[in-house]
Structures are given as C-alpha cells and as structure tokens.
KOLDREN-766987 format. One record per residue: x negated, z negated, y of N, C-alpha, C, O in turn; residue in one letter. Coordinates in steps of 0.02 Angstrom, whole numbers, plus 50000, padded with zeros to 5 digits. Atoms other than C-alpha are relative to their C-alpha. Layout:
% residues N
XZYXZYXZYXZYA ...
% end
This chain:
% residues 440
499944997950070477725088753038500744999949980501054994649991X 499344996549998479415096752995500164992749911499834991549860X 499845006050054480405080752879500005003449924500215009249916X 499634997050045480525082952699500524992649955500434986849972X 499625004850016481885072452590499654996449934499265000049902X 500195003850044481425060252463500075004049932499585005249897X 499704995150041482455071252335499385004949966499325007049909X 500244992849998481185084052359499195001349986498875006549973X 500615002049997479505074552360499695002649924499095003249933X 500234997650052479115081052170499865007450008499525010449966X 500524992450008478695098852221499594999050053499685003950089X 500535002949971477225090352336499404998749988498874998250019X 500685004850033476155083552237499275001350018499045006950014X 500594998449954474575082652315499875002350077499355002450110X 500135002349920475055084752488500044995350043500184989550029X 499715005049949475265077552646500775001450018500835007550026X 499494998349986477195076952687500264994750061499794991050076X 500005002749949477995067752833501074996949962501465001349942X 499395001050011479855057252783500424997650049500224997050107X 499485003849946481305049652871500504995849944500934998149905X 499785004950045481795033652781500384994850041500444994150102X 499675009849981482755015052790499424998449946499185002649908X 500385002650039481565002252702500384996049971500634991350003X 499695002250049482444997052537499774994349982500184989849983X 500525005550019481184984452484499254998450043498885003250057X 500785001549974479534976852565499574996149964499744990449981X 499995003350021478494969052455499174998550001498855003249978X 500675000649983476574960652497499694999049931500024995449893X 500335001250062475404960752345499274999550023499105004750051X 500425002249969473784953552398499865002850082500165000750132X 500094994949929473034966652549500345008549977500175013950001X 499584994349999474154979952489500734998350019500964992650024X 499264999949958475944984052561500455003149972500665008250000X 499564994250000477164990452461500884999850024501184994650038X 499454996449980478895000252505500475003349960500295009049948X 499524995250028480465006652407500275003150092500435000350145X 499674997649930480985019352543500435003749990500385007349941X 499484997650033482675026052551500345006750041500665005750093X 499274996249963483665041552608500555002649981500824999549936X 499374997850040485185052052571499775003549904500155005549860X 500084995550043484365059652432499644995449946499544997249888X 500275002750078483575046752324499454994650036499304993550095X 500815007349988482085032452338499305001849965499205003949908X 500785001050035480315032452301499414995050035499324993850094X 500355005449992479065020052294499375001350061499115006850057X 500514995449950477675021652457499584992249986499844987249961X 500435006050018475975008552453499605001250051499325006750054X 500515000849941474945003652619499274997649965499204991849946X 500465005050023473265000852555499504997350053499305001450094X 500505000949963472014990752650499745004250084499875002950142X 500194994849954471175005152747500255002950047499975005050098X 499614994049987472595014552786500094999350076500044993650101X 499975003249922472835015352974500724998450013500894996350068X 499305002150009474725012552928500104990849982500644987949973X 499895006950016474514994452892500044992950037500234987850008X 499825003449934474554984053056500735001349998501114996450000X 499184998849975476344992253076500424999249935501034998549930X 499365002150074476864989552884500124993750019500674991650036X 499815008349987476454970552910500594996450030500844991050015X 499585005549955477704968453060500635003149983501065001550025X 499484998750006479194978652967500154996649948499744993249917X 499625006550044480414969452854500655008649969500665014549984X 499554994750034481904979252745500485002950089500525000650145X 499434997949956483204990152842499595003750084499875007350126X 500074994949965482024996552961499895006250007499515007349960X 499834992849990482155014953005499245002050031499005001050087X 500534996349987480615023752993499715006649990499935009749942X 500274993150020479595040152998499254998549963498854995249997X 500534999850055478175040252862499755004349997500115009149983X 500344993150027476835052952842499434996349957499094991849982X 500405002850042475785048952684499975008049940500335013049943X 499964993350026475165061752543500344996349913500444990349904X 499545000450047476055061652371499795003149950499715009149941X 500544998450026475115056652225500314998249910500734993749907X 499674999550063475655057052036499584993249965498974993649957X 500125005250012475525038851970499675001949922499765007449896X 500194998750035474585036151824500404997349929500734992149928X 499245000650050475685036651654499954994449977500454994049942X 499805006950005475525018951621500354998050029500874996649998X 499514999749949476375015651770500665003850035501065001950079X 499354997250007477635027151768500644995949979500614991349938X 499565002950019479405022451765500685002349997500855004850051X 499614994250029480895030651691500585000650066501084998350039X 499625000949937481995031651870499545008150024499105011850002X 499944993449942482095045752013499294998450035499094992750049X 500765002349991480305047552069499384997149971498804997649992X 500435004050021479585036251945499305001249982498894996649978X 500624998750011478105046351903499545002350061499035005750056X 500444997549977477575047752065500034994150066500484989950059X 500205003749969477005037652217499705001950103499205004750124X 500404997249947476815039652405499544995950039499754990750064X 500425004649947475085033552507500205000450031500455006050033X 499804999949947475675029152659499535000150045499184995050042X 500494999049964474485035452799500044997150081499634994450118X 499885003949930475515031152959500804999549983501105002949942X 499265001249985477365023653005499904996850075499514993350108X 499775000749934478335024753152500644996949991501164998949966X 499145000949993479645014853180500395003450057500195004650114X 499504998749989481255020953214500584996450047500924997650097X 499305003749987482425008353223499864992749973499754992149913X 500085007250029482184988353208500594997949972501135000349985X 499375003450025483274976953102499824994349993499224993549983X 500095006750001483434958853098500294998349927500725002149902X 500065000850054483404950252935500975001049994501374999650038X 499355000050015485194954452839500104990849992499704986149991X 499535006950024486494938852802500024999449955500474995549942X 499635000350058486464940552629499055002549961498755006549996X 500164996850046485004943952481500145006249978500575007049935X 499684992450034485074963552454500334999749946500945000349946X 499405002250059485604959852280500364995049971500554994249913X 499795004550000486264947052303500985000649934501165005849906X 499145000050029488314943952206500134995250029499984989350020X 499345002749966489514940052324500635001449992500905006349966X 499234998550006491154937852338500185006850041499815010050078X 499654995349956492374950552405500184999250075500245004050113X 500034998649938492594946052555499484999250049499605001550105X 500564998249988490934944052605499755006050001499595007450059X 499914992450019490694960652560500225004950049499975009750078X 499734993449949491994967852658499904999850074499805004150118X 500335002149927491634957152802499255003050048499095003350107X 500884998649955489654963552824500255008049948499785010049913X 499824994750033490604980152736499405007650045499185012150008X 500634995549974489234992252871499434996849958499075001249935X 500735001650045487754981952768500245001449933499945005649899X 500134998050083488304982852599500155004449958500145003849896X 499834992950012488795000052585499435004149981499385009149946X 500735001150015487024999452588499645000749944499105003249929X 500285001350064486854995752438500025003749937500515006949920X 499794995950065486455003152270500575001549972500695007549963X 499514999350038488074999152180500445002050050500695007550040X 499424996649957489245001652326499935007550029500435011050040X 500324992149994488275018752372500395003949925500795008549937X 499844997950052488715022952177500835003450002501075009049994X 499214998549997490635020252200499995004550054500335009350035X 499744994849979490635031352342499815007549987500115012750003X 500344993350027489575044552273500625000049945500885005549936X 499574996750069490805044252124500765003950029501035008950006X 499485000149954492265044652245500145007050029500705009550025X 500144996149968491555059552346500075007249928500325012749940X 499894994950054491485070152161500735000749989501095005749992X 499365000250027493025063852107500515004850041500865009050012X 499664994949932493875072552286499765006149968500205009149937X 500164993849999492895087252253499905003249936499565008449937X 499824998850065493245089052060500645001450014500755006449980X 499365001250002495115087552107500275008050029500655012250006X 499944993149950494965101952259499725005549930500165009349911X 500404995950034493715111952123500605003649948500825009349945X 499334996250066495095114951979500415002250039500405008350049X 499324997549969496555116652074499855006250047500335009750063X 500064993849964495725130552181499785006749942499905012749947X 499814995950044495375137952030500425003249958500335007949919X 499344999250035496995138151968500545002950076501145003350086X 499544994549962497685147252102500274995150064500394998650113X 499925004049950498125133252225499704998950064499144996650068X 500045002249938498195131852407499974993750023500404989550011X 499985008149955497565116252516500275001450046500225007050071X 499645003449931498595108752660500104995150024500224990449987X 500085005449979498595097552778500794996650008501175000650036X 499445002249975500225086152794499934996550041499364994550053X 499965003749955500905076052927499884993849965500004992749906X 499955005350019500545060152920500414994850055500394988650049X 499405003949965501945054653066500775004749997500865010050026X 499654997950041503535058152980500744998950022500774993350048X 499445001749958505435058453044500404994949947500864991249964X 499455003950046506125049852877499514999749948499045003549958X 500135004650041505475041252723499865004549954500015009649985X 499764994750044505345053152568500484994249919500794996949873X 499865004850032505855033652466500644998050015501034994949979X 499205002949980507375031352572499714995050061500154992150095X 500035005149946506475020252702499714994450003499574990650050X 500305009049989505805005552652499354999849986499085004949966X 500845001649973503994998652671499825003250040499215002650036X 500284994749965503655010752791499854994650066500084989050074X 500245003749970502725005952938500465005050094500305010750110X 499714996249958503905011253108499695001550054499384996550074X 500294998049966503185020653242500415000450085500655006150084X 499655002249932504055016953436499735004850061499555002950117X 500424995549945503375033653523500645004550007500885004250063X 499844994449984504455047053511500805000950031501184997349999X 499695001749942505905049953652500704999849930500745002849876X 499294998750068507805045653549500054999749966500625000149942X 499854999550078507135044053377499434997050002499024998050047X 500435003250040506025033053280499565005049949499825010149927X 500194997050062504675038953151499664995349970499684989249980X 500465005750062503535031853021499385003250000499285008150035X 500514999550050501905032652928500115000749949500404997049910X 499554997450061502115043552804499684993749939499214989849945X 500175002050069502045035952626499875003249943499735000449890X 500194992950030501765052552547500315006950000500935007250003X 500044994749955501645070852590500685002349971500895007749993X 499584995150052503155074252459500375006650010500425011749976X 499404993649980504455084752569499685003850025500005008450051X 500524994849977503015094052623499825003449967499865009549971X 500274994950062502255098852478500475003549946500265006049894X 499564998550048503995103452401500125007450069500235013350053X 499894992949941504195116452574499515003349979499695008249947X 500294994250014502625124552547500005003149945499725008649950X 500074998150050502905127652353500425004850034500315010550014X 499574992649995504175139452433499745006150049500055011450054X 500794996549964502725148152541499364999749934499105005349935X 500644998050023501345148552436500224997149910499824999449871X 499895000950104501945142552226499674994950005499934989450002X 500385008850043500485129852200499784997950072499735002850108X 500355003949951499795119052347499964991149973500284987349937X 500315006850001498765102952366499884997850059499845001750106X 500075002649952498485090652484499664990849990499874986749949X 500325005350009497245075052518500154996350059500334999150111X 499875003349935497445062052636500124991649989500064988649935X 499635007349982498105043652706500565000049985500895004950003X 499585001549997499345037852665500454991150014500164986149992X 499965006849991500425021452720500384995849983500884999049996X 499805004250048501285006252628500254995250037499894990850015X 499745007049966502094991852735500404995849947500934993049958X 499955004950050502144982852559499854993750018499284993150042X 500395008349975502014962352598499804999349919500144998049870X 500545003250058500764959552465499215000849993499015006550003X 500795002050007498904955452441499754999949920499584994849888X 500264999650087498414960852256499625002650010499445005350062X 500594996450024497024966952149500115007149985499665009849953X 499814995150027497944983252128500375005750079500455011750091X 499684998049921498734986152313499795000350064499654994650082X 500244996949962498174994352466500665000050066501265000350052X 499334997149960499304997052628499925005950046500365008750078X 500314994149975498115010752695499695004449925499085004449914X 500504994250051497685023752534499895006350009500065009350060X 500134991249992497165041352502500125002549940499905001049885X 499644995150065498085053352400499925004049987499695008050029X 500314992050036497795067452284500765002849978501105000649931X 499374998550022499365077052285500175009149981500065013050028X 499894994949997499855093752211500715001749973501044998049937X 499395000850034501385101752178499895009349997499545013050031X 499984995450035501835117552076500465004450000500955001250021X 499354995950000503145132452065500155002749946499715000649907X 499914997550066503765141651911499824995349954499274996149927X 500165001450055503885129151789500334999649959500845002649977X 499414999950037504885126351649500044992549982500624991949962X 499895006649989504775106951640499624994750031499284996550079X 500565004549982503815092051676499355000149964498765000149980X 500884997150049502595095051543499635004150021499025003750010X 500784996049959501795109651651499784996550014499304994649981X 500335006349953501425096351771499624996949957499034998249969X 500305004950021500805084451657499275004149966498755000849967X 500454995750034499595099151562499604999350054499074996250047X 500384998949967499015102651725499624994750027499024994850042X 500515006949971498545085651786499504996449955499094992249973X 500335002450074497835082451598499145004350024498565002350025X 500834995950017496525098051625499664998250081499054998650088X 500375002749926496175091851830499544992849972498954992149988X 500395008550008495595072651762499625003649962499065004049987X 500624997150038494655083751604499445001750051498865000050041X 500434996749963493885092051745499604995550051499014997150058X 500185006049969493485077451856499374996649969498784995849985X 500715004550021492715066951728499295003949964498805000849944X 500614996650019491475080851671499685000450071499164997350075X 500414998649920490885084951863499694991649978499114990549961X 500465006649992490525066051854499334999249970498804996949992X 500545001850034489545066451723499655004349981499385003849926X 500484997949980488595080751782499754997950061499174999650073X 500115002049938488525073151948499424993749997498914993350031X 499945005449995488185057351907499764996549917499954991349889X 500115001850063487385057151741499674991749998499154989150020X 500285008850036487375037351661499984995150053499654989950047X 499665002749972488075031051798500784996950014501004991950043X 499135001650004489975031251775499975000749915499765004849874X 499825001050072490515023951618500915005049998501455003550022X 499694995650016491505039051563500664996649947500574992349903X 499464999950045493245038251481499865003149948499425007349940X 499944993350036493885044151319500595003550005501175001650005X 499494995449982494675058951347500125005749938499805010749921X 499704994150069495565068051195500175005450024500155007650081X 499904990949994495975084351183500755000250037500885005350068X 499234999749976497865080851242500184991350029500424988449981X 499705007150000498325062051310500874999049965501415001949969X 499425000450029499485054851213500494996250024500464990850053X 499275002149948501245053051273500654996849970500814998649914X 499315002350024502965042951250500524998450048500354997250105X 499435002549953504645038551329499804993350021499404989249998X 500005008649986504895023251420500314994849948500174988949938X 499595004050066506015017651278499644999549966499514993649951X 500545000050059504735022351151499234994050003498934990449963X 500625006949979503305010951240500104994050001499724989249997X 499745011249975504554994451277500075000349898499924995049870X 499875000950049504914998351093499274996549964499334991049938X 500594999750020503024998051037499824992850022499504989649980X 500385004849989502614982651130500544994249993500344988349996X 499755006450041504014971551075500434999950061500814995150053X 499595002949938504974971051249500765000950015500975006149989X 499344995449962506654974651321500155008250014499855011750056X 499974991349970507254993251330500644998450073500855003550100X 499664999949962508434986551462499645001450063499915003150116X 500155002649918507054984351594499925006650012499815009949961X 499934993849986507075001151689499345002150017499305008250025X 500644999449994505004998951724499844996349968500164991449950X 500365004050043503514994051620499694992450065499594994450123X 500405002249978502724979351699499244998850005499015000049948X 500664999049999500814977251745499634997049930499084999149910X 500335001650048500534966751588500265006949923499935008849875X 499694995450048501494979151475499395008550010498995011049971X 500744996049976500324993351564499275000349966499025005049935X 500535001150048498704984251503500125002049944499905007549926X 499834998850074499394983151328500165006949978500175009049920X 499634993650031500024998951321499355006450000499325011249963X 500644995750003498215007551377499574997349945499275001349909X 500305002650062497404994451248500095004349954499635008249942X 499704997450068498305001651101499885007650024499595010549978X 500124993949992498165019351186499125002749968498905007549936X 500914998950030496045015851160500005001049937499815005849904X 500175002050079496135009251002500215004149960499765006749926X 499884996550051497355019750894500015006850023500325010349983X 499844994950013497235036150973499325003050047499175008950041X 500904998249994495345037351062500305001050062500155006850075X 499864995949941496185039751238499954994250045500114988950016X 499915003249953495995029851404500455000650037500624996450079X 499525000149947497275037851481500895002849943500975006549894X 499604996950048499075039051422500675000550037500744996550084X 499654998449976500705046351468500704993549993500624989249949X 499425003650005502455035951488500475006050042500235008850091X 499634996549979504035047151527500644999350010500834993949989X 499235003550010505855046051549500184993450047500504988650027X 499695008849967506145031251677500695004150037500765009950057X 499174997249987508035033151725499924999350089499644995950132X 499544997849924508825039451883499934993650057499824993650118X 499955007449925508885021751979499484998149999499494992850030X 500815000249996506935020951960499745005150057499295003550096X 500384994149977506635038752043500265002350070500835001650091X 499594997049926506865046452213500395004049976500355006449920X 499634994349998508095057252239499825007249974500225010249937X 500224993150008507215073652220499735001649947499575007449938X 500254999050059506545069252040500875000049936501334996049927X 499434997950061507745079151884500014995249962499614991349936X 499825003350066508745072551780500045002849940500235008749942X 500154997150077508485075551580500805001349986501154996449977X 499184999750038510395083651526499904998949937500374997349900X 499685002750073509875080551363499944992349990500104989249939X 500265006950020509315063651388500424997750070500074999050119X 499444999849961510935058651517499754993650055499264991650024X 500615004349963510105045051649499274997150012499004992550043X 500804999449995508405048251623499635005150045500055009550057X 500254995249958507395059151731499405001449943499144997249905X 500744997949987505895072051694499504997350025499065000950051X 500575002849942504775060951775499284996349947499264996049885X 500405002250041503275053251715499324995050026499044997450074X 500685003749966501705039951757499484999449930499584998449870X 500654997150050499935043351679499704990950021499634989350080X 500505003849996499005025551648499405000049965499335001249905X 500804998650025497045025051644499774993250001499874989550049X 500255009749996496215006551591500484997350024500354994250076X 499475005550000497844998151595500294998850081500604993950101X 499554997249943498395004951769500355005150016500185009949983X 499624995550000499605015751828499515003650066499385000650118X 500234997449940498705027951939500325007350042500275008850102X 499414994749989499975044351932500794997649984500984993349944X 499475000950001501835047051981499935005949995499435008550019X 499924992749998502455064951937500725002749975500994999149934X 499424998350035504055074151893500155008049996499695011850011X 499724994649979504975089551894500464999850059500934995850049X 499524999949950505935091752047500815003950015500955009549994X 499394996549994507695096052096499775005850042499255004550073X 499944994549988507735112852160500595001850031500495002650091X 499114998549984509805117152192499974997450053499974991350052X 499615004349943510125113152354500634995650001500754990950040X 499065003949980512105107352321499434992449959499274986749977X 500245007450040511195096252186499654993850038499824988050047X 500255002449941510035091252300500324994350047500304988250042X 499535003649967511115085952424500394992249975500314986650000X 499735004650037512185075352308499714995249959500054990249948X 500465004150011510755066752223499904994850057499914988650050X 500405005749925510115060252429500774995749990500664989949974X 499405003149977512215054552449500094995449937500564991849952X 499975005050050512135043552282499494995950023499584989850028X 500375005049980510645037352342500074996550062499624993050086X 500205002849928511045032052501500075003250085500325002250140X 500504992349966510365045452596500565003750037501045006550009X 499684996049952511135052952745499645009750002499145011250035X 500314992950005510765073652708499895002050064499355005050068X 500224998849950510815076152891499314999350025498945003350053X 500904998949970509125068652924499615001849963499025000449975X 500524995150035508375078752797500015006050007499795010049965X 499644990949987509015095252875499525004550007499645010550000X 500724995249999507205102152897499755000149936499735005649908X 499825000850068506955096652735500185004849947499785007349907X 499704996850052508305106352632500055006850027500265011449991X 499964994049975508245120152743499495006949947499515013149943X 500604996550054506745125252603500635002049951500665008149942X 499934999850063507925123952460500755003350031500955007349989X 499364995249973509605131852554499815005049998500285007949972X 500384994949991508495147352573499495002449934499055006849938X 500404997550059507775147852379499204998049996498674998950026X 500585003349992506715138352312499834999749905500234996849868X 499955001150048505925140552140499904994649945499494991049974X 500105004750039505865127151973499344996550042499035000550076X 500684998849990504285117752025500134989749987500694987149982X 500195005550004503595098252004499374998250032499085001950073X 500795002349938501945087952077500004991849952500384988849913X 500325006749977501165072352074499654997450054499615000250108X 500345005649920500215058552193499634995449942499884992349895X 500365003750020498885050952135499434996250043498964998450075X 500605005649964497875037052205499415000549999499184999449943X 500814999550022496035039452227499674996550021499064997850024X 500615006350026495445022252252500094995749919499684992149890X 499455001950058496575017352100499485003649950499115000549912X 500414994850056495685032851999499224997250013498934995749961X 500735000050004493755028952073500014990949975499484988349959X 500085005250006494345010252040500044999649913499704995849878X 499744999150076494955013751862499175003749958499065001949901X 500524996750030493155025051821499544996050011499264994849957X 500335004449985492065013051902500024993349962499564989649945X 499715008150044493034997651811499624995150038499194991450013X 500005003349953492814989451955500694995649999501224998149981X 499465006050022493984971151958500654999850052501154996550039X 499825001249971494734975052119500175006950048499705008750084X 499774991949984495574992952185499684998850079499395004250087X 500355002249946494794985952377499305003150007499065007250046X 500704995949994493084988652319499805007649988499235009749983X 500094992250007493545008852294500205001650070500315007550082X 499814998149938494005007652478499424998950025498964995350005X 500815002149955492665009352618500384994250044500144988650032X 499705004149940493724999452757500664996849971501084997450015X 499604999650013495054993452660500684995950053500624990450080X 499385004749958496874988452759500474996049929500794997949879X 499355006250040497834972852675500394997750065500304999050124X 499825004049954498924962052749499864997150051500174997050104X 500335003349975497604951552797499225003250041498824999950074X 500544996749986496264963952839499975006050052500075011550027X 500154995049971495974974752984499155000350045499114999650106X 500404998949959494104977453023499874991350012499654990850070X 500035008849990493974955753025499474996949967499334997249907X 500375005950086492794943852951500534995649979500974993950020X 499545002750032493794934452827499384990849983499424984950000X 500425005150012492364923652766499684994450082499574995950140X 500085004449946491904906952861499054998449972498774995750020X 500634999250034489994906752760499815005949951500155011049950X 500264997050047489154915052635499804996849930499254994549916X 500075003750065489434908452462499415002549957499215008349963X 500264998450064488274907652306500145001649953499755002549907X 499775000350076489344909752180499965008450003499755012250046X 499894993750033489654925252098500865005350017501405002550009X 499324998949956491174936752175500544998249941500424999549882X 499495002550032492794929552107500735001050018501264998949995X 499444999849973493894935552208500585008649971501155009449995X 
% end
C-alpha cells in the first residue's frame, strides 16, 4: 500500500491508508494502546484496541521507534476533538511493522534541560517539538530572504568560502596551511565578492558559512555562522540599502506568519523602522558621544525605548565614524569622520551591518593604505573598481542572530543545528543530565 503522509490523512476519512512514522508518544490505557505518530508533515493520534491484530507488536514498541502503520482513519467524536493538526480525527491501528528499534532516550521528551545537554544528545533533541519549530522558522526565514530579493531583481551566488585576504584587515580569521607560497583563511564574509559581482550583474545575494576565530564563548557569538548577504548597484545613498533591507525583514516576518501561523511570536513592524545617528542614540540614553560603538547594554535599551515609544522591534543606528568601519564603507562629506554605514537592532541585538560602499578606485586604494592595508593583495579585488564600478552598498546579516531574535530564544546557539564555539566541536560537554531547568 503506496505511503500516505500524516499531513494528508484528512482527505481519508473512512479509509484504510498505510503510514511511515517515528513514535512520538506511547501511552497504555487499560487494554488499549495509544500512539502520537510523527512525520515530516505533522502528528496524529493512532489507538491499538484490544482485537486489533496490531497489538502484540504495539506492546513491545516504546517512543522513537520507526514504523510502518496501516490502520483506517476515523473522525473522532466532537467531544473529543481537539483544537491541534489532526485533532478531529483518529487513526485505528490495524497492523505495525517495525522499522527501526530505539532504546529508551537519556532524557524525558519534554523534559527542560540545560544547553548543553541539548547540544550534546543535539541528533535526539532536534527531535523535538520546540527545536523542530526553530528550524522550521529558520528554513522560512532563508527562503523569505531568497523570495524578495529575487523579486526585486537580484541574482544568487555562491562565494568562496577559502579566501586569499581578510575583507577586516586580518584578524580573527581562522589560517589555512594548504596552498603552495601563500597562506589563506576562512572567509569571514563574502564582502569583496559581492562588491565584484555588483559590477556583473547590479543586485546579487548570497547565503552561506561563514568563519570567526573570535576567543569568546557568549550568548550572542558563534565562530561557525550563516549569512544573508546582499549587495546593490545604482544607489544614491545608504538609505536605499536600508529601505531595501526594511521591505526583505517586512517580507520575512509575513511568510512566517503564513508559514507558521501562532507559532512565532511576531514583531512589531511599522510602516518605516525608526532611525538615528550614533550620536543621536549615546545622546538619548545618557552616555558618552565619545565612544565610537554602542555597547550590548546600550543596544537593549535602545530597542526597549524603540518598542515602547515608537511600536517598532527593530531600529536603525547610523553614522559610526571611519575607525569603526572597513575600509570599503563611505565616508559622510557632510558629516566629516562619519561613514554611511549603518546597524539595524531587533530585541536589543544587533543583527545587521550595512553601508554604502566606496566605489573610486584611487579612493579606494587610499582608504586600504590608512588602514593598514597593503593594495597589492587586493589586486583581484580592485581590479572590479579600476575597470568601473557603479554607486552601490549591501549588508550581512546573521541568520541564527535573526531566527534567534524571532524565536526570543536566550541563547543565539540554540538557532544553530551543530553549533562551533570555542569549546564545541561535535563533543559532549555535559558529565550527567541535570534536573534543573536550562540556565545556561
């Protein structure tokens, strides 16, 4: 009998159908047997009764085993109904085959554990309802991001991700000891890539890894992420950029919440996010205009007050000066050590970097030699912008940062499937399995 998906079991009703499940729940109620059974497509409740010649083989399965089910599919009676996926309906279970055995998990399915528990049995608890959720939101969020921007005229591409030079100048990068005469890295983002093809194709995007040889272990930091990066041609300042990344997140968080209806606690998203200098924000919150970045507590505060007086979750900061920005991000002539540049925070994180970009090659040039920056090893590089290259800007945005920020989830880790720290490659971390509640 040819499978059908759980999803799908409501145009059935009254037949026999045949499934291919994991067993979510097992649960004995006198001489009946029942089953939450689960696949890609959703759960529904299945019940061994007595008779059934399926009930010798329910007895000796437990959760997590992998089975084939053929039972017929019978519309519960509306007392029993229950407002969930399937709830009004019910499958007899006639026969099961197992599949696939499993030995009891390490952990209470719903159990609350810590984080590293978690990431440690990270193949089991992916498993799970809520961590299933975050990546389902995760998987929209990607394909909300691709969805606009291909509507808006933008090309995807793939960048390298082993890189001859830095696009930061060099540092954190993780060094690579392969290639004959010269060193490379792990990139840290696609930038000088996606500034070459604006001169091939105007708009392009690009998703991917990216890598961090940051020494730190936070609730906010990653040293393996994945980036949402696009960059633009013809513009006339940073404000295209910022319009455009305004109507991509509009567009994002509606897919969600067609995707994903009453599941993701939705932002508010105004008609325009509201924006200020970096001066204008240290001003607002009482701080120093000397410091040349907001810090993470200034961040919070500054998305607080963004909720409260102007209905927005997400809000713009602009203007961080010249010795903040790479090389390749403009400087404001009317505003004389400030750059075009700009970072978008959502729930009191920073999750976008974006600017307008230099363009001029001489400029160019002389920007990398203030910074540091030997122009020679960028000679593939400027070879774009020696050869005409028009106005254009981008961003990089984080998309465990973003599914961690929509989720409001405590810990940017749990928007990773495998996440790399310092301390983490693929390891158990945990020496037991605590009771408490995750704290980490």
């Amino acid at each position: 009998m040819e499978r059908t998906l759980i999803g799908e079991l409501g145009k059935h009703m009254g037949e026999t159908i045949s499934i291919g499940a994991s067993i979510d729940v097992r649960r004995d109620q006198g001489k009946l047997v029942f089953f939450d059974f689960r696949d890609r497509s959703g759960k529904v409740q299945g019940v061994v009764l007595p008779g059934s010649p399926a009930i010798e083989t329910a007895k000796e399965t437990r959760p997590e085993y992998v089975v084939r089910v053929e039972g017929t599919v019978n519309k519960r009676p509306e007392r029993n109904a229950v407002d969930r996926q399937n709830g009004d309906i019910e499958l007899e279970v006639r026969g099961i085959e197992v599949l696939g055995k499993a030995e009891t998990l390490p952990f209470e399915a719903d159990a609350d554990i810590n984080l590293d528990t978690m990431l440690d049995y990270r193949p089991l608890t992916v498993r799970r309802d809520h961590e299933r959720l975050i990546f389902a939101a995760q998987r929209e969020i990607i394909a909300g991001f691709r969805e606009y921007l291909d509507s808006q005229g933008f090309t995807e591409f793939q960048a390298p991700k082993l890189v001859g030079d830095d696009a930061e100048g060099g540092a954190g990068v993780f060094k690579v000891e392969y290639f004959k005469d010269r060193s490379a890295y792990l990139a840290t983002s696609p930038q000088l890539y996606k500034q070459m093809m604006v001169g091939a194709f105007e708009r392009v995007y690009t998703t991917g890894a990216q890598f961090r040889a940051e020494k730190h272990a936070t609730t906010r930091h990653l040293n393996e992420l994945t980036m949402l990066d696009f960059e633009m041609g013809f513009i006339e300042d940073h404000t295209d950029v910022m319009r455009m990344l305004e109507r991509t997140l509009k567009h994002i968080t509606k897919r969600l919440e067609e995707k994903l209806p009453d599941q993701v606690p939705l932002p508010q998203v105004p008609e325009h996010f509201p924006t200020m200098t970096l001066r204008e924000a240290q001003t607002l919150l009482g701080v120093s205009t000397d410091e040349p970045d907001l810090e993470p507590e200034h961040e919070r505060a500054l998305s607080e007050w963004a909720a409260k007086e102007k209905g927005s979750d997400f809000v713009f900061v602009t203007h961080y000066p010249v010795s903040k920005r790479p090389f390749y991000t403009m400087e404001d002539a009317s505003d004389p050590g400030m750059t075009k540049s700009f970072d978008l925070l959502f729930r009191g994180v920073e999750i976008v970097s974006g600017s307008q970009r230099v363009h001029d090659y001489d400029m160019l040039v002389e920007h990398m030699r203030a910074k540091g920056l030997d122009p020679e090893k960028f000679s593939f590089y400027l070879m774009a912008f020696k050869y005409g290259m028009p106005p254009h800007g981008g961003i990089g945005m984080g998309l465990e940062r973003l599914t961690q920020k929509f989720l409001l989830l405590d810990n940017v880790k749990k928007a990773a499937l495998f996440p790399r720290d310092m301390n983490r490659i693929d390891v158990l971390l945990s020496s037991s399995i605590p009771d408490e509640s995750d704290d980490a």
